[in-house]
C-alpha positions, 0 to 999 in steps of 0.5 A: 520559526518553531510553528513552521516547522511544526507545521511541516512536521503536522503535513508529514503525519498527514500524508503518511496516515495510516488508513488511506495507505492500508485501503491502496495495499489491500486492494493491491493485494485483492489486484493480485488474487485476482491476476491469480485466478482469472483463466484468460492472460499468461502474463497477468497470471506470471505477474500475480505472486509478485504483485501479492508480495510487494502487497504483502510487503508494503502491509508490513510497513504500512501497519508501522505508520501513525493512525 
């Protein structure tokens, strides 16, 4: 009983490691510059600091995952 459950524990700290989700938020936060300096869309400029903070705000998590 104690090897399945170490084992789902194991599949948890697999998922959440740190390296894959950092590369996703970074390119979030480079999506979001982007957005912001691209002259051609109003809505894809008004969306930009949003997407530059939730960026930012999952970078804080992230940093608290396991490596």
């Amino acid at each position: 009983m104690k090897s399945t459950s170490n084992s789902q524990k194991k599949h948890w700290k697999d998922y959440f490691r740190r390296g894959p989700w950092e590369a996703g938020v970074i390119a979030l936060i480079v999506l979001g510059i982007v957005m912001l300096m691209q002259p051609f869309s109003i809505h894809l400029y008004s969306y930009s600091f949003i997407t530059i903070l939730v960026g930012t705000l999952s970078y804080v998590v992230v940093s608290h995952f396991p490596e």
